[in-house]
C-alpha positions as CSV (number, residue, x, y, z in Angstrom):
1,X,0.0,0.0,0.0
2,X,1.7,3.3,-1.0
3,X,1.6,6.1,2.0
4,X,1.0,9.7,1.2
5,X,2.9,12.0,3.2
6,X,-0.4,14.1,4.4
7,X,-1.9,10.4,5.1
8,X,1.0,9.7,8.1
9,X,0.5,10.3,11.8
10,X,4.2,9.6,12.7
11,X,8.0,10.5,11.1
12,X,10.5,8.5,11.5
13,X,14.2,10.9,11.1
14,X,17.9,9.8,10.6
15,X,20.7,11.6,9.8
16,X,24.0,9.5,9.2
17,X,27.8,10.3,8.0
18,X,29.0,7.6,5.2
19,X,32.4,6.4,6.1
20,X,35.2,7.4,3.5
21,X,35.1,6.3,0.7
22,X,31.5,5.2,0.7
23,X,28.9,6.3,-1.8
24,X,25.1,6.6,-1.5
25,X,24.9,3.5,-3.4
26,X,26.5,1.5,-1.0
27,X,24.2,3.1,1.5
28,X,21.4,2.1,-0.2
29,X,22.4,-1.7,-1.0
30,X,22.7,-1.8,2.7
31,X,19.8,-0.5,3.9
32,X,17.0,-1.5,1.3
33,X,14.9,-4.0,3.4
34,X,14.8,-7.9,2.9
35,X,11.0,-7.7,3.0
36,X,7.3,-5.2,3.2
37,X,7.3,-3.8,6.5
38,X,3.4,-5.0,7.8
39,X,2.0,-1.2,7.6
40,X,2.4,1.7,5.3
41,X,6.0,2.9,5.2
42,X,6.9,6.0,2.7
43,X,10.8,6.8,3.0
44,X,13.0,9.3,1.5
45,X,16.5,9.4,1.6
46,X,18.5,12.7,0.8
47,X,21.9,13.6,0.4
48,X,23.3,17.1,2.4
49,X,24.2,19.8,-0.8
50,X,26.9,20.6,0.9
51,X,28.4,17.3,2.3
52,X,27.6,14.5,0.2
53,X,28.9,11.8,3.1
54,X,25.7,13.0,5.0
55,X,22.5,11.3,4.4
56,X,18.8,11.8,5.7
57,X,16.2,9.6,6.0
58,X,12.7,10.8,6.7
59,X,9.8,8.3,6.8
60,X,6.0,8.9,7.1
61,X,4.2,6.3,9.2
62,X,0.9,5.1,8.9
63,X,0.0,3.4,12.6
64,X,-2.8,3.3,14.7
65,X,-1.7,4.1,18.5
66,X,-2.6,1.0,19.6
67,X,-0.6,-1.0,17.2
68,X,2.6,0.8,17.4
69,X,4.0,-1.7,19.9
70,X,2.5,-4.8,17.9
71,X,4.2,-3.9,14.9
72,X,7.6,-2.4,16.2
73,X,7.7,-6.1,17.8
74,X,6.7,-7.7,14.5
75,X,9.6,-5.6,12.3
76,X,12.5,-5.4,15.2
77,X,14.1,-8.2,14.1
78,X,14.4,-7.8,10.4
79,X,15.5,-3.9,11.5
80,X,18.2,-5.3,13.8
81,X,19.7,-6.7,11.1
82,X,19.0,-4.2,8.8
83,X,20.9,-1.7,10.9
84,X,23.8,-4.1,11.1
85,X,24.0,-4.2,7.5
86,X,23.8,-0.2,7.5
87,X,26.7,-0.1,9.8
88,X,29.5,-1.3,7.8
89,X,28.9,2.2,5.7
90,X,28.0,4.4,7.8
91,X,30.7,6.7,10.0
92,X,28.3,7.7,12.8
93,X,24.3,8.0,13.2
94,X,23.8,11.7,14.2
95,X,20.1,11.5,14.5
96,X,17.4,9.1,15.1
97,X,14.1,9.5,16.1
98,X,10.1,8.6,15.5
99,X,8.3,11.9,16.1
100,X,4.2,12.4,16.1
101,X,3.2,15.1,13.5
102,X,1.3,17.8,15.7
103,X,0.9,20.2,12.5
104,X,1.9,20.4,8.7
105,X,1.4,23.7,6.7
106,X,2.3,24.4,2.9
107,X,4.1,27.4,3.4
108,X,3.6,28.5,-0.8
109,X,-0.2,29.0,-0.5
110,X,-0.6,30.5,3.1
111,X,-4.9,31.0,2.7
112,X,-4.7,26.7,2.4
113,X,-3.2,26.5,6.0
114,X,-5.8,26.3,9.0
């Protein structure tokens, strides 16, 4: 099922450092998943204009309150080893997070924003 971004409820952030000599592509080979994940998932990855060794992640989260510790149980696993697999590129994880969107405004059409 494909996740608008207006359609999440939670965001999920990560900022990491490549190690030398490591590309984007590496990153991505690593951290692709093995399989779905059981609700709607919508990531994008980024790379910094300015530093191409940095990389965000932000992902938009589609989970009902009371099924957030179901399915964190049901993907921690297959994210453990996902992770592992990110490691051997990455430098350093400056960020991480899941964060509850409280408000999202389009700032090029300010009459659209309530």
């Amino acid at each position: 099922m494909k996740i608008k971004a207006e359609e999440a409820n939670l965001i999920s952030i990560f900022v990491r450092k490549l190690k030398t000599g490591k590309t984007y592509e590496d990153f991505k080979k690593e951290w692709f998943p093995d399989k779905p994940f059981p609700v709607p998932v919508r990531v994008i990855n980024s790379i910094n204009l300015n530093d191409n060794s940095e990389i965000l992640s932000v992902g938009f989260l589609k989970i009902k309150d009371e099924d957030f510790e179901e399915v964190i149980k049901i993907i921690s696993q297959q994210e453990s080893i996902r992770h592992e697999r990110i490691e051997s590129v990455i430098e350093k994880t400056e960020l991480k997070g899941i964060f509850r969107i409280v408000d999202d405004y389009n700032l090029d059409d300010l009459t659209k924003n309530n």
